[in-house]
C-alpha positions as CSV (number, residue, x, y, z in Angstrom):
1,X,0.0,0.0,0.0
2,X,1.3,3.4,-0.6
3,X,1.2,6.2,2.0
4,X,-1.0,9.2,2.3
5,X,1.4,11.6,4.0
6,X,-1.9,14.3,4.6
7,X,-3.7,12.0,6.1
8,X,-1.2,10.2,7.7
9,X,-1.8,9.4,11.5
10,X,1.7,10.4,12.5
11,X,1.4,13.8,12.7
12,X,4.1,14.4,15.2
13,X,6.8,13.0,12.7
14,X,5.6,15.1,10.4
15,X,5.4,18.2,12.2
16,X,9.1,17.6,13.4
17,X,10.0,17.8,9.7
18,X,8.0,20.2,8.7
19,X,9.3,22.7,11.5
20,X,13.1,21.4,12.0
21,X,16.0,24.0,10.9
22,X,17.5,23.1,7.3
23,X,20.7,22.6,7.1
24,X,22.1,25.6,5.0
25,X,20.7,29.6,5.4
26,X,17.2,28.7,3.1
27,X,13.9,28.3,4.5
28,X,12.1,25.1,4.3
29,X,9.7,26.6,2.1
30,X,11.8,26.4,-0.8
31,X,14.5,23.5,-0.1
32,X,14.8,20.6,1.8
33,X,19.0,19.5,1.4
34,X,21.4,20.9,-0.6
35,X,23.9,19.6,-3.0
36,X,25.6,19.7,-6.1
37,X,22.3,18.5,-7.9
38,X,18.8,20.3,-7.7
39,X,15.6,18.4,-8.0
40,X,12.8,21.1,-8.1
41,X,8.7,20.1,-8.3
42,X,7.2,22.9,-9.6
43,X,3.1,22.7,-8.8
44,X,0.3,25.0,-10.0
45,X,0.4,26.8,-6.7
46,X,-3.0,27.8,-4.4
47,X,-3.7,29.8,-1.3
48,X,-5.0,26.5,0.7
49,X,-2.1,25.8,2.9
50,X,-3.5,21.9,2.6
51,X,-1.7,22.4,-1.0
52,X,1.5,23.6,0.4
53,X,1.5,20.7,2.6
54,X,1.2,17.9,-0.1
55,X,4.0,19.5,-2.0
56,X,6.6,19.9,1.3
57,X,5.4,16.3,1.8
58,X,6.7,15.0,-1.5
59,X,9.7,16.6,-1.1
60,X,10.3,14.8,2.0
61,X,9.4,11.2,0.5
62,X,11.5,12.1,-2.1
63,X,14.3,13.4,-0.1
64,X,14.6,10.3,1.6
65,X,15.5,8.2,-1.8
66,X,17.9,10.6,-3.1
67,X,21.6,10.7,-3.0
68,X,23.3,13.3,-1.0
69,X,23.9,15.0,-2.6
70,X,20.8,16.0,-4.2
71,X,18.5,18.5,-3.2
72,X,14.7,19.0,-3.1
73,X,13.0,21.9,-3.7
74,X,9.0,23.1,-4.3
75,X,8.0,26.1,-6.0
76,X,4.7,26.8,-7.7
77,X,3.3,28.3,-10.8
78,X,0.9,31.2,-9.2
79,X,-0.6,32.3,-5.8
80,X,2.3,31.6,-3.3
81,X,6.2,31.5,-3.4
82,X,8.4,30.4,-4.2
83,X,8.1,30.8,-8.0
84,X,10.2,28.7,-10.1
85,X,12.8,31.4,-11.0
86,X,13.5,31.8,-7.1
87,X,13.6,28.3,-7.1
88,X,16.0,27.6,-9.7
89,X,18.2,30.8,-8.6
90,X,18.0,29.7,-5.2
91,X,19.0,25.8,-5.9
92,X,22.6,27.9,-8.0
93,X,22.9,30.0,-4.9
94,X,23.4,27.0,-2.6
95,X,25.6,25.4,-5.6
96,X,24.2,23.5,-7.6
97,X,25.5,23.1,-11.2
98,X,22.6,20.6,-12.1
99,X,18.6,21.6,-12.1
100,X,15.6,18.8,-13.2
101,X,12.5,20.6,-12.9
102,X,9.6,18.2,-12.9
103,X,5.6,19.4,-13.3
104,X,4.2,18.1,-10.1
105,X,1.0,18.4,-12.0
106,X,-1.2,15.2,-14.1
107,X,-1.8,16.1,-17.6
108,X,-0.1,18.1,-20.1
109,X,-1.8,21.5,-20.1
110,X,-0.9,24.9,-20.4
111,X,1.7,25.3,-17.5
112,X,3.5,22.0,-18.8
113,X,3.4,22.6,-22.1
114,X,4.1,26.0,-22.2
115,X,5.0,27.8,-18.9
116,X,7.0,25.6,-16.9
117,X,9.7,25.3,-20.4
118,X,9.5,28.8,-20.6
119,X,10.0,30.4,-17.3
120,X,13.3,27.7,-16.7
121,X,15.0,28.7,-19.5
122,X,14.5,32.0,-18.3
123,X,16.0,31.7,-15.4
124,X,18.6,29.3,-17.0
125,X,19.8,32.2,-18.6
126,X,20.6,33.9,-16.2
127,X,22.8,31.2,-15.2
128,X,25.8,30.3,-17.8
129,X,27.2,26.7,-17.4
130,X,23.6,25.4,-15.8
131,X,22.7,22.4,-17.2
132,X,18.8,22.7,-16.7
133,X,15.9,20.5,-17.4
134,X,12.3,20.2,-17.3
135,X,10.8,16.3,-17.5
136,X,7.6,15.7,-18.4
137,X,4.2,15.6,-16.3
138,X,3.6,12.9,-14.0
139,X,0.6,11.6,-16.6
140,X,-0.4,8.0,-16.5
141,X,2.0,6.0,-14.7
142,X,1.1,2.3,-13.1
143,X,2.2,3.8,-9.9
144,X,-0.5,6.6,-10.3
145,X,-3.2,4.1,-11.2
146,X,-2.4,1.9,-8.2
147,X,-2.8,5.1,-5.8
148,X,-5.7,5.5,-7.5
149,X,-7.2,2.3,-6.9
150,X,-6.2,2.3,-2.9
151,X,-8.3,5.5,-2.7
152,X,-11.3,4.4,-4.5
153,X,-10.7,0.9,-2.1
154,X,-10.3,-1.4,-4.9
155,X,-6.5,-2.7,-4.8
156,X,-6.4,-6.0,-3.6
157,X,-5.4,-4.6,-0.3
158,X,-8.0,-2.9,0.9
């Protein structure tokens, strides 16, 4: 079965996570390790702090299957920061030479298609020698379809 962080009855480990001190002079809001490589998830962004949640969430899970020297950050389209310029100038601030920005978002719409490519090689230019790049959506993956399944209550688990 795969884990539902929000709704996750151990709260206390995550609020020690979401309120411990990183590591370097960033707030958790926009990065969670730091290394020579910079994974960002870039979401559509909301004022509901339930979405901010999910997203520092992932970062964590992912965090924890990542080599050091990797780091995780969020930033989001519209409606709260980080954007993904501060994002991506952030991640080269704390030195990384390496940026994969990945839509934390299901289909290929507008932001995907369009924005997300965009607004990176912005800020890529700003940044000489960065090698920067943005993957596609997270679209229809097994792993999605099985999460989708333990929700509804019809994997062979439930």
């Amino acid at each position: 079965m795969i884990p539902d962080p929000l709704h996750s009855n151990d709260n206390a480990r995550a609020h020690k996570f979401l309120t411990r001190q990183p590591k370097k002079s960033s707030s958790l809001e926009t990065g969670v390790g730091w290394g020579v490589r910079s994974l960002i998830l870039v979401d559509h962004g909301s004022r509901r702090p339930e979405a901010g949640r999910v997203l520092r969430q992932m970062l964590e899970l992912l965090l924890r299957r990542l080599p050091p020297d990797t780091e995780v950050r969020g930033a989001h389209m519209e409606l709260s920061a980080p954007s993904l310029a501060e994002a991506i100038d952030a991640s080269v601030a704390a030195g990384a030479a390496e940026v994969i920005v990945v839509p934390f978002m299901l289909a290929p719409g507008r932001h995907v298609l369009e924005d997300v490519p965009r607004l990176a090689a912005e800020a890529a230019r700003r940044h000489p020698g960065l090698s920067l790049r943005v993957t596609p959506c997270l679209g229809a993956h097994p792993a999605l379809a099985q999460v989708v399944l333990e929700r509804a209550g019809l994997d062979e688990d439930s």
